[in-house]
C-alpha positions as CSV (number, residue, x, y, z in Angstrom):
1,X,-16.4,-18.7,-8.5
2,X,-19.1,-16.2,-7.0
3,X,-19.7,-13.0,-8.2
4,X,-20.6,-10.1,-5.3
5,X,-23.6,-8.2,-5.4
6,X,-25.0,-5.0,-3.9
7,X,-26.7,-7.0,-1.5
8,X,-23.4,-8.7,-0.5
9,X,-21.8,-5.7,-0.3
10,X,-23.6,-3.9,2.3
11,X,-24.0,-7.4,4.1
12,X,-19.7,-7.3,4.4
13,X,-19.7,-3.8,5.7
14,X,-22.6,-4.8,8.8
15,X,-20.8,-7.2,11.0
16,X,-17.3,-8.8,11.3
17,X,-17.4,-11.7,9.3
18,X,-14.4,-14.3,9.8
19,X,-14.0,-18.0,8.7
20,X,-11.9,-20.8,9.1
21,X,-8.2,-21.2,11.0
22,X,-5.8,-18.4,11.4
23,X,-2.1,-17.9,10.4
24,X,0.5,-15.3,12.1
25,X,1.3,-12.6,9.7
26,X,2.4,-8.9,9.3
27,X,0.6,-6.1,8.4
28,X,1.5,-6.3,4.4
29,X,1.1,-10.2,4.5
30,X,-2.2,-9.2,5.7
31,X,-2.7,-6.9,3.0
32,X,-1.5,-9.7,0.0
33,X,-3.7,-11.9,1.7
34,X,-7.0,-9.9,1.6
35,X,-6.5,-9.2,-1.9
36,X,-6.0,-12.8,-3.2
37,X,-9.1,-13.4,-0.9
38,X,-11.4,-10.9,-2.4
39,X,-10.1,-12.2,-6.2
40,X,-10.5,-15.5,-5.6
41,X,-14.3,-15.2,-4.3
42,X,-15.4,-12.2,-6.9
43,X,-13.7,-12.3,-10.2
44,X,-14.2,-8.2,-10.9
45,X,-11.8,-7.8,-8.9
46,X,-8.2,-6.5,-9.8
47,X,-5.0,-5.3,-9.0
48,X,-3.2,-2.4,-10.8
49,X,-0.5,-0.5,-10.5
50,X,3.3,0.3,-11.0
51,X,4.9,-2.9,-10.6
52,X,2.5,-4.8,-8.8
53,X,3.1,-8.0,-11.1
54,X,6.1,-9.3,-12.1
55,X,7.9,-7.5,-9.0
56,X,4.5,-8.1,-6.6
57,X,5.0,-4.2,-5.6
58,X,7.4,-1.8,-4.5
59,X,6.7,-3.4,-0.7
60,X,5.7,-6.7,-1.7
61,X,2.1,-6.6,-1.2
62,X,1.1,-8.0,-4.6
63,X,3.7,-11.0,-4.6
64,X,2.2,-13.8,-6.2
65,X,-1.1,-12.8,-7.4
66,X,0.1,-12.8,-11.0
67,X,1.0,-15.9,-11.5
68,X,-2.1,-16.9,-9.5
69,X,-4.4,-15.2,-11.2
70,X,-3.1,-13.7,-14.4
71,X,-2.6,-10.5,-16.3
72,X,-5.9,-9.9,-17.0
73,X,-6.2,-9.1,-13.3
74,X,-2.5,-8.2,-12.1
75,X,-2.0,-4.9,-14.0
76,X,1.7,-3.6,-14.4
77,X,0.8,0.3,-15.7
78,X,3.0,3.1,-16.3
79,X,4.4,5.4,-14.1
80,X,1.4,7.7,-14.5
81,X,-1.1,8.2,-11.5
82,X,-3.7,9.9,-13.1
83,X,-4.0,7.6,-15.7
84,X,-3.9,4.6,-13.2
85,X,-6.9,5.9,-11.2
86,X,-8.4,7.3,-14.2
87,X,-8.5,3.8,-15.6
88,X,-9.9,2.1,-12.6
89,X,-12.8,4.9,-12.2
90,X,-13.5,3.8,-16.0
91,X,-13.6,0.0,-14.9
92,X,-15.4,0.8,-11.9
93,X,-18.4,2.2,-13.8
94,X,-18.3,-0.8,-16.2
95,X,-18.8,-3.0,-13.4
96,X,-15.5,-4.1,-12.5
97,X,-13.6,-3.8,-8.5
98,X,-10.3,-2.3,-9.3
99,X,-7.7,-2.1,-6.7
100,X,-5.3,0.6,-7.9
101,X,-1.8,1.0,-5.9
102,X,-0.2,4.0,-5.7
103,X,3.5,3.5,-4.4
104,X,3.8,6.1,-2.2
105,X,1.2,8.5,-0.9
106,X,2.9,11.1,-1.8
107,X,2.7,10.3,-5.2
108,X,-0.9,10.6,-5.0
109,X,-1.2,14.2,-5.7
110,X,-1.3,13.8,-9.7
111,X,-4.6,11.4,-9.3
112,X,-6.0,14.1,-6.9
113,X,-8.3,15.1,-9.6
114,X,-9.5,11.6,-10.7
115,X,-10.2,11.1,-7.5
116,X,-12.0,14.0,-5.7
117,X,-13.7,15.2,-9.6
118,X,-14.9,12.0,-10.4
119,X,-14.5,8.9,-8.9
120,X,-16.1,10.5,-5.3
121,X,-18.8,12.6,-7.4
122,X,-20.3,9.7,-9.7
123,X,-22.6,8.3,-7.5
124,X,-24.4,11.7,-7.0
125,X,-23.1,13.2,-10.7
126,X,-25.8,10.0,-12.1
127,X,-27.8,10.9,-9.3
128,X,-27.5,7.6,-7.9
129,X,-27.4,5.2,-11.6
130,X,-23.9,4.7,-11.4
131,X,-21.6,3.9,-8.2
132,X,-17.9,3.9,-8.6
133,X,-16.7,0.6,-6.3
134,X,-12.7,0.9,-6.3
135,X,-10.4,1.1,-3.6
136,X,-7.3,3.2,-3.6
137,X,-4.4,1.6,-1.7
138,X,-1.3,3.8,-1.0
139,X,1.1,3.0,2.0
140,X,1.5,6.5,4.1
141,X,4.0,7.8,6.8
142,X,6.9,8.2,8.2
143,X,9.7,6.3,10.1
144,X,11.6,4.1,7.3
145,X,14.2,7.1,6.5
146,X,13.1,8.0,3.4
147,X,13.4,10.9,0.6
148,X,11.2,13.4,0.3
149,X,7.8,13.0,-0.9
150,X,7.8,9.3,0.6
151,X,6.3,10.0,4.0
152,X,3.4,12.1,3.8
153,X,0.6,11.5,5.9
154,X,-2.3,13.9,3.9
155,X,-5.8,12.0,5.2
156,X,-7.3,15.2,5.6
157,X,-7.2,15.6,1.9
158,X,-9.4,13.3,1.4
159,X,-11.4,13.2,4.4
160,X,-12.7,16.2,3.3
161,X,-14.3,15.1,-0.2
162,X,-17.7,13.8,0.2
163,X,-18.4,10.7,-1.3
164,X,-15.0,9.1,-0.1
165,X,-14.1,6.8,2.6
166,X,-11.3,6.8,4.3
167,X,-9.8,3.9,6.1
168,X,-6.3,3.4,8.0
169,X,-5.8,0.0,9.9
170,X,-3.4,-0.4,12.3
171,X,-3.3,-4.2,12.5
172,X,-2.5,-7.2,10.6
173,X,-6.3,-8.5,11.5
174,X,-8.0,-5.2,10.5
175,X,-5.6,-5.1,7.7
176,X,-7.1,-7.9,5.8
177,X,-10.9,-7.2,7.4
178,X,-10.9,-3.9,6.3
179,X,-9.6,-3.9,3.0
180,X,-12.6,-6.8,2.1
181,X,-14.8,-4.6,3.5
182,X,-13.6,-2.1,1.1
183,X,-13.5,-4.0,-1.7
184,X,-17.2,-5.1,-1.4
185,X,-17.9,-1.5,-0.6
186,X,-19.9,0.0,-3.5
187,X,-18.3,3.3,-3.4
188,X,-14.5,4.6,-3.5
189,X,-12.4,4.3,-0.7
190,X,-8.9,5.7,0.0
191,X,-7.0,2.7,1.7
192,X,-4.3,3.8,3.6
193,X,-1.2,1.4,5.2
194,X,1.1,2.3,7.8
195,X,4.1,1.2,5.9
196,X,6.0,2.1,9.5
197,X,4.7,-1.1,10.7
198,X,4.2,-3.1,7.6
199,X,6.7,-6.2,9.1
200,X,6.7,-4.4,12.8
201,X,5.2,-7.4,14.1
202,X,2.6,-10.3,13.7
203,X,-0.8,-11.2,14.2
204,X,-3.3,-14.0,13.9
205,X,-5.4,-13.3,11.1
206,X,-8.0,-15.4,10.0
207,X,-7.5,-17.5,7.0
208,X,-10.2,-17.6,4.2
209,X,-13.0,-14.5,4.5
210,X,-12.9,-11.9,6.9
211,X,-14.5,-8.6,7.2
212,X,-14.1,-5.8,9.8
213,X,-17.0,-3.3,8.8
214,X,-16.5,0.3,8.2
215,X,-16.9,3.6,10.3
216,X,-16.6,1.1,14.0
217,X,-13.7,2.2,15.8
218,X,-11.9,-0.2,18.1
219,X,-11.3,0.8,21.9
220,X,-7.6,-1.3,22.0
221,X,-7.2,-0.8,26.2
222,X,-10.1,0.9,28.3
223,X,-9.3,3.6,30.6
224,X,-11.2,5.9,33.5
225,X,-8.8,9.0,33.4
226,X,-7.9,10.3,29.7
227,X,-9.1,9.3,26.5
228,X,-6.7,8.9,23.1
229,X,-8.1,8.9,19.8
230,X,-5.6,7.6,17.1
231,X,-5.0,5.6,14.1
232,X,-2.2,3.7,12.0
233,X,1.3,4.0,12.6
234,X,0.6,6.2,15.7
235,X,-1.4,3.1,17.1
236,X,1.5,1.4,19.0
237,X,3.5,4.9,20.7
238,X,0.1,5.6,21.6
239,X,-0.3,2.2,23.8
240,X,3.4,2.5,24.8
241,X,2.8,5.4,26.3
242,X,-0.4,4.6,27.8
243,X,1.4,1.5,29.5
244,X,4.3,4.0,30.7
245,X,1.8,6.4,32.4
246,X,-0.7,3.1,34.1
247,X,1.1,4.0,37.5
248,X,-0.2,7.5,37.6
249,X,-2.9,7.6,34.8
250,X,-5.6,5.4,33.5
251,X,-5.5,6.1,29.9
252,X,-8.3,5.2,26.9
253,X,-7.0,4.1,23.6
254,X,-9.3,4.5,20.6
255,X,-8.1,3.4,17.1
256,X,-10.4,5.0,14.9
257,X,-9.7,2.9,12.1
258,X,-11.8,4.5,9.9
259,X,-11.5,8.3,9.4
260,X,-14.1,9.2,7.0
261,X,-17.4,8.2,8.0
262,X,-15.9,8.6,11.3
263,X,-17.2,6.6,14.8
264,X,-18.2,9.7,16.2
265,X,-20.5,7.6,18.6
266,X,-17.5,5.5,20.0
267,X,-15.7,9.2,20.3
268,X,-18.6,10.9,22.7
269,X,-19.0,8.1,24.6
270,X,-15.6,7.7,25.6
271,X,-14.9,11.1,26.2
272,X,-17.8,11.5,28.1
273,X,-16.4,8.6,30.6
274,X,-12.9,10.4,31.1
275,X,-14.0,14.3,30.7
276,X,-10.0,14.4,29.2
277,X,-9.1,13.9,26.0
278,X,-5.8,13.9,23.2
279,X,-5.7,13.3,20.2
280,X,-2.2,12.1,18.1
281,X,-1.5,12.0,14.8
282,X,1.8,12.1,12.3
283,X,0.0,14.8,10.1
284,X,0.7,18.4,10.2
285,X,-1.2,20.4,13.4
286,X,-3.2,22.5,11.2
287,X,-5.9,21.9,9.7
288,X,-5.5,18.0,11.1
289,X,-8.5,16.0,11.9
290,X,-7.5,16.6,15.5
291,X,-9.0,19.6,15.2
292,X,-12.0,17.7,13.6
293,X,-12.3,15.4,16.5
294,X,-12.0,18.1,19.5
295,X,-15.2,20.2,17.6
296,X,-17.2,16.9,17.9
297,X,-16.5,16.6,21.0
298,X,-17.6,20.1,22.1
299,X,-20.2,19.8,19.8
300,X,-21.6,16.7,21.3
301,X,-20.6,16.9,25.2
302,X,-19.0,20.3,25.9
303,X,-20.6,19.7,29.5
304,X,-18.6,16.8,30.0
305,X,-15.4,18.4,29.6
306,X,-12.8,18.8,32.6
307,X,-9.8,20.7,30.4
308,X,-8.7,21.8,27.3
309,X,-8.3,18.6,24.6
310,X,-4.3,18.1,23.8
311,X,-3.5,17.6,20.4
312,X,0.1,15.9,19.6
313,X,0.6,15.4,16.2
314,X,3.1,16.5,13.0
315,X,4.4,19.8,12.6
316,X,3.7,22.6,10.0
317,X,6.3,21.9,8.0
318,X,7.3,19.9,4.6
319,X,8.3,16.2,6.1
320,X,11.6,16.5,7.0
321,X,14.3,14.2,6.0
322,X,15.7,11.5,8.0
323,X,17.9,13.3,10.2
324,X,14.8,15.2,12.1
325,X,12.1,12.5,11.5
326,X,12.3,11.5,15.0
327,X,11.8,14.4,16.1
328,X,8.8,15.2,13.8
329,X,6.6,12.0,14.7
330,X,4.7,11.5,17.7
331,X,7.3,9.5,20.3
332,X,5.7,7.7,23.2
333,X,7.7,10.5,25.6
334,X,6.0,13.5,23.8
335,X,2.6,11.7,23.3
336,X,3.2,10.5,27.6
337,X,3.8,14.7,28.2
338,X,0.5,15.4,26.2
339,X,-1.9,13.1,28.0
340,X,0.2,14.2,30.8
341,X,-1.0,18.1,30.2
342,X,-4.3,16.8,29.8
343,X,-4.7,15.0,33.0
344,X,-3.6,17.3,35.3
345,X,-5.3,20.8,34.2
């Protein structure tokens, strides 16, 4: 069994790496299988987390991995949040590649203080001695008609704390190549799932290793007319409504796929191509990164810009229960209205 270094590290986040056959699976099979990847080839790396062993996680993602690997390395905790990222930061800084899992994400908010007061300020706290390689996992969204506190979509949070990344896949594929990536990664990442579409559909995903890098965003259909930025969940209304408007409008869809370092190279350059741009997302409208995004882009090519950039997203409001949570979430008909608005200014 290899051990991963530095070195190997930032070679995994440089290129996509992939290996060997592929095998169809969902989004969350994806996810179980990156993680028994990354343990079998480095063993620092573990799993922790309420229920991830003997009941292989609230959503299954863990099956298995005890009884392949052990309890030295599948971690059943307590239900205590703080103390579960608290721990991995600890482990992190010894030298270990923990892989907490928080349920939901919004049962993160008690580890909000591990996470933005220590485990994203050791690295410049040591000033550079000690890095602090763990990767939060916490499925996030709406859609599955649940309570409250079980479909929040809170990037931004964490977005905004230097010395985090931030990643969101939206396919079974990236799934996997991402989460390696992450792993091998020598500083913390928050690794957010779009439980929505954890068994929407299936993928080929490559068997064995397989990176996707960080901070690349992936154009998924190219366009002349509009450009969409997205990510997650909001991935797929995005390209159905894209394919319901190619009569009358020739629509970009970005997947940023990472949020935080964020492809703001892949953002410009598509914008600058289309002059029009929205932006969708399931989080609340203020304070969103659409907001982010549209700055960038009048930062970067303001001269470029034919009319005002739509943003279709959450509302300001606590996530509402299951009776208005389709109303609340981006639908392809409101997103098709938005690019819509955006075309023809």
């Amino acid at each position: 069994m290899s051990e991963t270094t530095e070195s190997d590290a930032t070679t995994g986040s440089d290129d996509e790496v992939s290996s060997g056959d592929s095998q169809s699976l969902t989004l969350v099979q994806a996810v179980r299988d990156g993680l028994a990847t990354e343990m079998g080839r480095d063993e620092r790396v573990l799993v922790m987390g309420e229920d991830v062993g003997r009941n292989g996680g609230v959503f299954r993602a863990t099956e298995g991995l005890l009884e392949e690997f052990g309890d030295d390395r599948v971690i059943d905790t307590p239900l205590a949040e703080s103390g579960i990222v608290g721990t991995a930061i600890g482990m992190a800084a010894y030298g270990l590649r923990p892989v907490p899992e928080i349920q939901f994400m919004g049962f993160i908010y008690p580890a909000f203080d591990q996470i933005v007061s220590h485990a994203a300020r050791l690295r410049t706290r040591s000033r550079g001695e000690f890095t602090c390689p763990l990767v939060v996992r916490a499925p996030y969204g709406g859609g599955i008609r649940a309570p409250e506190h079980h479909s929040e979509s809170k990037e931004a949070f964490f977005v905004h704390e230097p010395g985090l990344k931030v990643v969101v896949p939206s396919t079974p594929a990236d799934a996997k190549g991402l989460l390696a990536a992450s792993i091998r990664d020598p500083d913390p990442v928050i690794f957010l799932e779009p439980k929505l579409i954890y068994r929407a559909f299936r993928e080929d995903v490559p068997e064995g290793e397989h990176t996707v890098p960080l901070g690349e965003a992936a154009v998924r259909k190219e366009g002349t007319d509009v450009s969409v930025f997205t990510w997650g969940a909001m991935t797929r209304p995005t390209m159905e409504a894209a394919e319901n408007l190619a009569d009358e409008i020739d629509v970009e869809v970005v997947d940023l796929r990472t949020l935080s370092p964020m492809d703001e190279e892949t953002i410009v350059e598509s914008f600058k191509k289309t002059g029009r741009a929205a932006v969708v997302h399931e989080a609340p409208r203020t304070g969103g990164l659409a907001g982010e995004i549209t700055a960038t882009i009048q930062e970067e090519a303001l001269l470029y810009q034919e009319a005002p950039i739509e943003r279709i997203t959450g509302f300001d409001v606590p996530y509402p229960l299951y009776a208005l949570e389709d109303y609340y979430l981006p639908e392809p008909e409101r997103i098709e209205d938005g690019i819509r608005d955006a075309f023809e200014f």
